[in-house]
C-alpha positions as CSV (number, residue, x, y, z in Angstrom):
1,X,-63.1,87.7,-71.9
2,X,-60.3,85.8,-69.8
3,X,-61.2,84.5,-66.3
4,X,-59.0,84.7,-63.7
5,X,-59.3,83.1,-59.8
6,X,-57.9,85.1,-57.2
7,X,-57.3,83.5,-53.7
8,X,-57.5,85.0,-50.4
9,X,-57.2,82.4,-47.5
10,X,-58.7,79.9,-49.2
11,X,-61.2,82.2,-50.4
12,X,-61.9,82.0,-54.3
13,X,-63.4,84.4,-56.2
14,X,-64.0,84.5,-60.5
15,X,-63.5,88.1,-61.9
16,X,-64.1,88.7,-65.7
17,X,-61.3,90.4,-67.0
18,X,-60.1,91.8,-70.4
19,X,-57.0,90.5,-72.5
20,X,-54.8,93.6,-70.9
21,X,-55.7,92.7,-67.5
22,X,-54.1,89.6,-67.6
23,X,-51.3,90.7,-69.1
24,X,-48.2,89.6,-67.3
25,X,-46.5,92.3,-69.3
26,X,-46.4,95.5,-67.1
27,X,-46.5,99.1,-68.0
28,X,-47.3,102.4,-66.2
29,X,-50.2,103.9,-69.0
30,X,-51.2,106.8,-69.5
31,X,-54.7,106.9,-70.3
32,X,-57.4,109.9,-71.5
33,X,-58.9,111.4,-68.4
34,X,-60.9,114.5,-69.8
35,X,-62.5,116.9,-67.8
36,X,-64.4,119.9,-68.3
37,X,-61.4,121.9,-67.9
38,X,-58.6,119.5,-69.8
39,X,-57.0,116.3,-69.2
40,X,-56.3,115.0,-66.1
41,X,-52.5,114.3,-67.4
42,X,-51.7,112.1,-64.1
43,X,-54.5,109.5,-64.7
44,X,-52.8,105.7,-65.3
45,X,-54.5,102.4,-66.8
46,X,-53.6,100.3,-63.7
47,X,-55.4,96.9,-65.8
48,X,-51.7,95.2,-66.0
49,X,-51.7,95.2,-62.1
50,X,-54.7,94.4,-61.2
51,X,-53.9,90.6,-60.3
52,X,-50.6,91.5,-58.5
53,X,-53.0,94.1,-56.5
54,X,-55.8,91.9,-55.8
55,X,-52.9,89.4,-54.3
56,X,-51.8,92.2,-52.0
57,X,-55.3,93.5,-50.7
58,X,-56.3,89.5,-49.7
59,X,-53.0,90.0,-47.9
60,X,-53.4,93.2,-46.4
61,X,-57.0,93.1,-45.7
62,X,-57.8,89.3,-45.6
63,X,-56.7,88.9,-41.8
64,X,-60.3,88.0,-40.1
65,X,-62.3,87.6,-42.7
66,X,-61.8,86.7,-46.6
67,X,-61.7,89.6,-49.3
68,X,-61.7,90.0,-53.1
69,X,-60.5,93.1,-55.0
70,X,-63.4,93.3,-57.9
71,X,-62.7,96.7,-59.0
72,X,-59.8,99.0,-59.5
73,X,-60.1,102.4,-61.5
74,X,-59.6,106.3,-61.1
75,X,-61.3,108.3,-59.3
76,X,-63.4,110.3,-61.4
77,X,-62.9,113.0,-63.8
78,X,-65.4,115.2,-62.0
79,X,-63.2,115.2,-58.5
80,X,-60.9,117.6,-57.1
81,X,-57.3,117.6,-58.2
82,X,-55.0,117.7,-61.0
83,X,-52.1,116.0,-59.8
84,X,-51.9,113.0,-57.7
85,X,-52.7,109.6,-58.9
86,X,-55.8,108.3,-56.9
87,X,-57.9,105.4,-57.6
88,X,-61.3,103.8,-55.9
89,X,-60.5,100.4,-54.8
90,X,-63.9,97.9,-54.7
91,X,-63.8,95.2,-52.3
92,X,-65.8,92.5,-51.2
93,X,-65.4,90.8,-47.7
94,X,-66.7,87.9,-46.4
95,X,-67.4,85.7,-49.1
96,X,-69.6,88.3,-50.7
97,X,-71.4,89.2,-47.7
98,X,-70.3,93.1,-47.4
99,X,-69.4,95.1,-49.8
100,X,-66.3,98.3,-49.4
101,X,-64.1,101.3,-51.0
102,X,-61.2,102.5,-50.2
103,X,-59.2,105.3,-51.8
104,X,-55.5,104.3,-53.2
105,X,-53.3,106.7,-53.8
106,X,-50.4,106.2,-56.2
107,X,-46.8,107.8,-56.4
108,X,-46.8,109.5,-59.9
109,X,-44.3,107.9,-62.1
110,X,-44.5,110.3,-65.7
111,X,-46.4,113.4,-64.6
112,X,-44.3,114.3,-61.9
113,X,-45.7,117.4,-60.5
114,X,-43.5,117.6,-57.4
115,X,-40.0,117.6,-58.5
116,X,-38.7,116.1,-55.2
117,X,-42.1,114.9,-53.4
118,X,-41.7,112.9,-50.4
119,X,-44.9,110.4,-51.2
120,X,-44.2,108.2,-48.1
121,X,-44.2,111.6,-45.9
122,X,-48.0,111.6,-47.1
123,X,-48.8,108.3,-45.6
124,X,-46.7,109.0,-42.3
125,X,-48.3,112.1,-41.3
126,X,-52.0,110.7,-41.6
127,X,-50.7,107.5,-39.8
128,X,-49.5,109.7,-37.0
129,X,-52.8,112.3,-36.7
130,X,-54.6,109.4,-36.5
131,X,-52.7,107.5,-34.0
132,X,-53.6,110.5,-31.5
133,X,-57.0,111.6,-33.3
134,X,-55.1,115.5,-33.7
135,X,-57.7,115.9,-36.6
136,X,-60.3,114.2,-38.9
137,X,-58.2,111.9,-41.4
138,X,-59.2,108.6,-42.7
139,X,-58.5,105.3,-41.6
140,X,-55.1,104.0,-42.6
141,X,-54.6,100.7,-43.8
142,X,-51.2,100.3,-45.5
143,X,-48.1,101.5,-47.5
144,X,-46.2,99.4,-49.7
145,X,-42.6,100.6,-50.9
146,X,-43.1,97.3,-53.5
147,X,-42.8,98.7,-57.2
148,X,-43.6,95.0,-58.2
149,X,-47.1,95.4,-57.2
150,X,-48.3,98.7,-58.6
151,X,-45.5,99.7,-60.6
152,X,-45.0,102.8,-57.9
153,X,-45.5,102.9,-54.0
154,X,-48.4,102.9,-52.9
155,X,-51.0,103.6,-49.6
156,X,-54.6,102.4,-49.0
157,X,-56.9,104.6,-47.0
158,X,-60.6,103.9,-46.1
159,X,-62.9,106.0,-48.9
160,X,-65.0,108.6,-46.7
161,X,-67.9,109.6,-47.7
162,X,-68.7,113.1,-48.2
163,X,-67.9,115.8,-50.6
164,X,-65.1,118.4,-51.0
165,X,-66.2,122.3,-51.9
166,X,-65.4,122.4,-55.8
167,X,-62.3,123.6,-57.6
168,X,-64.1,124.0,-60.7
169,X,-66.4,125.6,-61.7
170,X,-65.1,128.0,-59.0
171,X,-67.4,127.3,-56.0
172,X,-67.7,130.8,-56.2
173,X,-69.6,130.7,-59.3
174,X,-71.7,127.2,-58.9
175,X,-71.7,124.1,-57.0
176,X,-73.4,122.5,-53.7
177,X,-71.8,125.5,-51.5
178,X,-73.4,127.9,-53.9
179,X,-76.9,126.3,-53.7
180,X,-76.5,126.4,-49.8
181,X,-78.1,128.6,-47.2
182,X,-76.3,131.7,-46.4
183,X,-75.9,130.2,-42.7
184,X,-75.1,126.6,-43.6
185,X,-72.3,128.0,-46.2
186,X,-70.9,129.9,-43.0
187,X,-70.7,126.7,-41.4
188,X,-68.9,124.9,-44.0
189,X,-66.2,127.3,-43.8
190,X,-66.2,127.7,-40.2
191,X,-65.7,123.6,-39.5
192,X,-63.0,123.3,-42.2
193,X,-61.0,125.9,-40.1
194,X,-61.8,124.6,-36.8
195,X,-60.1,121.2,-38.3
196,X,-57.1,123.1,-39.5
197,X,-56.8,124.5,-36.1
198,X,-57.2,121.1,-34.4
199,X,-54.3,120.0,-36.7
200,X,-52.0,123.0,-35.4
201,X,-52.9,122.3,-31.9
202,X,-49.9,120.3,-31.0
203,X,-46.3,121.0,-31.5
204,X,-44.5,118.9,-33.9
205,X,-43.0,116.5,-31.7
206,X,-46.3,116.1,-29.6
207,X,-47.8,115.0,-32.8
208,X,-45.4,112.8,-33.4
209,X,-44.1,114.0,-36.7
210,X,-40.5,115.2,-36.0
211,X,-40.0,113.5,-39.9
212,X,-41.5,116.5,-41.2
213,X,-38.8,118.9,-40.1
214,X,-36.3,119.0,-42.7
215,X,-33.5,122.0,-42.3
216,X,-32.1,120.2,-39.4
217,X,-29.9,122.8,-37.3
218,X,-31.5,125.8,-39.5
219,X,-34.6,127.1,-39.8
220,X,-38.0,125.4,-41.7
221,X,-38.5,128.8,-43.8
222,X,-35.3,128.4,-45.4
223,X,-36.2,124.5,-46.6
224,X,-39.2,126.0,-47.6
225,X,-37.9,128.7,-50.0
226,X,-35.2,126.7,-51.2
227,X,-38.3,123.5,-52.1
228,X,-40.2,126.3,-53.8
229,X,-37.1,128.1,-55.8
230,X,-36.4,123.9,-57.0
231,X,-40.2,124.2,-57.9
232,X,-40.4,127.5,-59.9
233,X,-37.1,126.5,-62.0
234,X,-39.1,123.7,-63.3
235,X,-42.3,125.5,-63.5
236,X,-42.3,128.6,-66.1
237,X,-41.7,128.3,-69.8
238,X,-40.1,131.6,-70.4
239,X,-39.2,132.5,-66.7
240,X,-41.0,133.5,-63.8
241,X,-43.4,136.6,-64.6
242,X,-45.4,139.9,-63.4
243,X,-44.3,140.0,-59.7
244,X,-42.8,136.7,-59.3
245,X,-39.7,137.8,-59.0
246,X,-40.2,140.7,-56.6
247,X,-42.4,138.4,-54.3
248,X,-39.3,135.8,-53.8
249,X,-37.4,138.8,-53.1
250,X,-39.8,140.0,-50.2
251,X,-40.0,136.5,-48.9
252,X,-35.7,136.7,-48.5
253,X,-35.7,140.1,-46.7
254,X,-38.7,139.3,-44.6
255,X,-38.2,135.9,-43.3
256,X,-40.2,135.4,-39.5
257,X,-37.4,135.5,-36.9
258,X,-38.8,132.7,-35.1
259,X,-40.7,129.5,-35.9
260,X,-43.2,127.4,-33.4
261,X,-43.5,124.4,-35.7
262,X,-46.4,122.1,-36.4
263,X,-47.8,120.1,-39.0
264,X,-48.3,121.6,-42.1
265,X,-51.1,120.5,-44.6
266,X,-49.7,122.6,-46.9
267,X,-52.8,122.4,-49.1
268,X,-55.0,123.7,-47.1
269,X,-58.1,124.4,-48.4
270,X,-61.8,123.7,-48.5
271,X,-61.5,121.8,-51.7
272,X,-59.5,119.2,-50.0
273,X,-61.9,118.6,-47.3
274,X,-64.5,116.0,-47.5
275,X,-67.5,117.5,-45.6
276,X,-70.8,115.7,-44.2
277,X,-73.5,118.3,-44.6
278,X,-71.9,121.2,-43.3
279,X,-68.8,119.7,-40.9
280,X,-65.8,118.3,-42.2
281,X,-65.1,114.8,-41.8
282,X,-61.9,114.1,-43.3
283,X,-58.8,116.4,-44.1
284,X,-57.5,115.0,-47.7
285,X,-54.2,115.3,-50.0
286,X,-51.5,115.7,-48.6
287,X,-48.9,115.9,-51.4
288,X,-47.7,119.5,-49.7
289,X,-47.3,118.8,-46.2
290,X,-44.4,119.8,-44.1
291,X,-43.5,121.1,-41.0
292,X,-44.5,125.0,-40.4
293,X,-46.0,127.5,-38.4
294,X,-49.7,127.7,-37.9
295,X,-49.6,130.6,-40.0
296,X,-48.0,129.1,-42.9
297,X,-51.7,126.9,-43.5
298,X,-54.0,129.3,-42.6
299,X,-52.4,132.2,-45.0
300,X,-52.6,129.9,-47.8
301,X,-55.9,129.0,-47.0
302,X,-56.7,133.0,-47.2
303,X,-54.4,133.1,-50.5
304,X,-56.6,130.4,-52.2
305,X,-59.8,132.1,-51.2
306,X,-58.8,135.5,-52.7
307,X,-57.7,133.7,-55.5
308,X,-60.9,131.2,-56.4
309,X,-62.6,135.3,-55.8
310,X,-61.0,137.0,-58.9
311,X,-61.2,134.0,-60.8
312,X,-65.1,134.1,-59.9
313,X,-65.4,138.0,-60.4
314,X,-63.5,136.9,-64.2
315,X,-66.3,135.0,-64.9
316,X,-69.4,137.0,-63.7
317,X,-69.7,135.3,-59.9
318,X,-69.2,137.3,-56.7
319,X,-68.7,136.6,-52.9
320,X,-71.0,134.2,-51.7
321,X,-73.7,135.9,-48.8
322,X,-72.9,133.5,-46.3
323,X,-69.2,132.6,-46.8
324,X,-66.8,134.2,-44.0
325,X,-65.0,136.8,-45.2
326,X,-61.1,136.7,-44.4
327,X,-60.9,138.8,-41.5
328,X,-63.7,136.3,-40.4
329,X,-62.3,133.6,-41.2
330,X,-58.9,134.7,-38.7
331,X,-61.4,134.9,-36.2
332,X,-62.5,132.0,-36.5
333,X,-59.8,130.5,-36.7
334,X,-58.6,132.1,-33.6
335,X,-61.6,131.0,-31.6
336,X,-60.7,127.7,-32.4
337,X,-57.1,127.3,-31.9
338,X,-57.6,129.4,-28.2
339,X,-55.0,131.7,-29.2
340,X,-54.1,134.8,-31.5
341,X,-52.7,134.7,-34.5
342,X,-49.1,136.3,-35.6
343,X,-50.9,139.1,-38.1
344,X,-47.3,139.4,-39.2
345,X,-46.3,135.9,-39.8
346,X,-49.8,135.7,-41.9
347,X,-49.0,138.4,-43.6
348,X,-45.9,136.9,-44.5
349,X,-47.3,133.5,-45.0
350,X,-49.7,135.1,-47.4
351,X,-47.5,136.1,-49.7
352,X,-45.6,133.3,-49.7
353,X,-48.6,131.3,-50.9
354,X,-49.0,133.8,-53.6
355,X,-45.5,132.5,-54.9
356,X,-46.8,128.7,-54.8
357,X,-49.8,129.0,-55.9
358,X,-48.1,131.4,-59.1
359,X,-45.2,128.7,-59.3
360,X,-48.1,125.9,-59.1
361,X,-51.0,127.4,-61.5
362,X,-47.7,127.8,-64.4
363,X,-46.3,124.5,-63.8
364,X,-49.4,122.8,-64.4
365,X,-50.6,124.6,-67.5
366,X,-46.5,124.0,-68.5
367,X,-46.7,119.8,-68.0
368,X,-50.8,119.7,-69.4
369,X,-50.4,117.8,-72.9
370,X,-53.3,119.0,-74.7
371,X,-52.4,122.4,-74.4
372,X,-50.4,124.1,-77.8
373,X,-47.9,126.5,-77.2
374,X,-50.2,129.6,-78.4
375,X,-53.2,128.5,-75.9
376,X,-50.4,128.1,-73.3
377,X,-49.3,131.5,-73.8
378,X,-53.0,133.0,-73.7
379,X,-53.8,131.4,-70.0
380,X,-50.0,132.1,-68.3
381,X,-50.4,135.8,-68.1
382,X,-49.5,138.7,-65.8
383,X,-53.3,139.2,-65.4
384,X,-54.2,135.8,-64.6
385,X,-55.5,135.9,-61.0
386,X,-53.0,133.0,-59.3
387,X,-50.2,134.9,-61.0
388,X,-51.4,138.4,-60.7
389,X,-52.5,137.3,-56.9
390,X,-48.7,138.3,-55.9
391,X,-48.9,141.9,-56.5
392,X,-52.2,142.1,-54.9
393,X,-50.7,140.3,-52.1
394,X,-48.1,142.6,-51.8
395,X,-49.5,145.5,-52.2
396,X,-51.3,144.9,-49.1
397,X,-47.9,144.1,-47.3
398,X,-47.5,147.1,-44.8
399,X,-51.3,146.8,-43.5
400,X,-51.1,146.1,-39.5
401,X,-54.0,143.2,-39.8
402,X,-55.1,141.4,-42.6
403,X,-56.7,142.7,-45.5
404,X,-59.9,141.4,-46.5
């Protein structure tokens, strides 16, 4: 093992580390990730960095008091997401005296998910919600547009502690929300929706997030389609499938005459919360956020839920007792935000989740390296519940409310 001394105001620290860490040589690595369910694809060896990085955190973080990066590597294979790059950061602060994480999340250089993703858009909006306190984000402490550094753009965030519902297995089938009380899983659900209607409780420019509007002199739904029609030519092998096509259809002829814009998560959903016991303490990932109307958020939260449901009922699960169930969770939502919802606009916004969360569940399975053409072609299916979700979806389109 090599040794080398990093220095933060006047601060030095020794940290053991390997031939490739000291590399001056720098290359953006791929490296295995597996998980249960695949390869994370996204995952990066940041070891040729890490003394350019530890420079920058005694900079960014070294103000008051000195601080030593002593550990940098992904978050783990068990955790939520299959698409950003994001990496626990160790730090030790006053010469050894306190010990801190923080989450780093990296702007994906090979496995580019999001064709045209606006990565500093991500750090913006959470700088701005947290500026005001609109809803629970964690702390912000830096961007850096650099490539020198990390070999990408970067942002540091403080690492909350807590735990998101699981993607997989389906936290329909198993998982800490299973295992819960009937009434305690109720309340999971119900604070994750009060958050997303503290997010939507303030117009746009109130918020302070005016960036987020992109059609400037048109309409947001139109920016939208058009960012989701760049996204499915990217994302099916053989062309979009099933009711793809017919869904993008319905979205043109039935575009919401007006728009009352807002923040947009855009990925909203309980697996990107980080909950304390049963409230939420943090909203997380933000690699889909845009401007949009309340509805847009909360009929892709309802899209996701119906979704992770067939995918449970495919594998023997069913509805959990005390989860809301989607007409409940509207309600809730209401309660919270003090006003009704647009069951029109949710419809609407329903189905236009459908063709994401199609477009996304194809594009993934398209990009994912360990996958052979034959295995592909057995999971990207008519019947597969994200893709199949759009004729369900639509078939419910003329109901007056919301379907459960």
């Amino acid at each position: 093992m090599k040794s080398l001394i990093v220095r933060a105001q006047g601060f030095a620290g020794e940290v053991e580390l390997s031939d490739s860490q000291v590399s001056t040589e720098k290359k953006d690595v791929p490296m295995k990730h597996e998980t249960a369910y695949g390869e994370k694809p996204q995952t990066r060896d940041l070891a040729p960095y890490f003394g350019a990085m530890s420079q920058w955190v005694s900079r960014r973080l070294g103000r008051d008091e000195p601080v030593l990066m002593t550990n940098l590597e992904p978050t783990p294979a068990s955790a939520n997401g299959m698409v950003g790059e994001s990496f626990i950061l160790e730090v030790v602060h006053g010469r050894g005296k306190r010990k801190q994480r923080y989450l780093l999340k990296r702007k994906p250089t090979q496995h580019v998910y999001f064709p045209d993703h606006d990565f500093e858009a991500e750090f913006r909006v959470q700088e701005a919600i947290a500026k005001i306190a609109l809803a629970p984000v964690a702390c912000i402490r830096g961007y850096e547009s650099d490539t020198s550094i990390l070999g990408s753009p970067f942002y540091l965030i403080d690492f909350v502690a807590g735990r998101p519902v699981p993607d997989r297995p389906d936290y329909y089938v198993e998982g800490w929300l299973a295992e819960l009380p009937s009434e305690d899983q109720r309340a999971v659900g119900a604070s994750g929706l009060r958050a997303l209607a503290q997010l939507h409780s303030k117009p746009l420019n109130e918020a302070g997030a005016n960036f987020l509007s992109r059609n400037k002199g048109g309409k947001q739904i139109d920016w939208d389609l058009d960012y989701w029609d760049r996204f499915s030519a990217v994302s099916w092998a053989d062309g979009p499938m099933a009711h793809v096509p017919e869904g993008r259809a319905w979205l043109e002829s039935h575009k919401p005459g007006t728009e009352n814009l807002v923040i947009s998560w855009g990925d909203s959903r309980p697996g990107n919360i980080m909950f304390r016991g049963t409230d939420c303490v943090a909203i997380i990932d933000w690699d889909m956020v845009s401007a949009g109307d309340p509805e847009k958020d909360l009929g892709y939260w309802l899209a996701m839920d119906l979704q992770f449901e067939r995918v449970a009922e495919e594998m023997g699960g069913s509805r959990l007792t005390g989860w809301p169930s989607r007409r409940e969770m509207v309600d809730i939502y209401e309660q919270a935000a003090g006003k009704p919802v647009d069951r029109k606009k949710l419809r609407y916004y329903r189905i236009f989740a459908a063709y994401q969360i199609a477009c996304m569940y194809s594009r993934y399975h398209v990009m994912r390296r360990d996958l052979d053409d034959e295995t592909r072609r057995k999971v990207l299916n008519e019947k597969s519940p994200p893709i199949d979700l759009i004729r369900e979806e639509l078939a419910a389109a003329h109901l007056p409310g919301c379907a459960n």
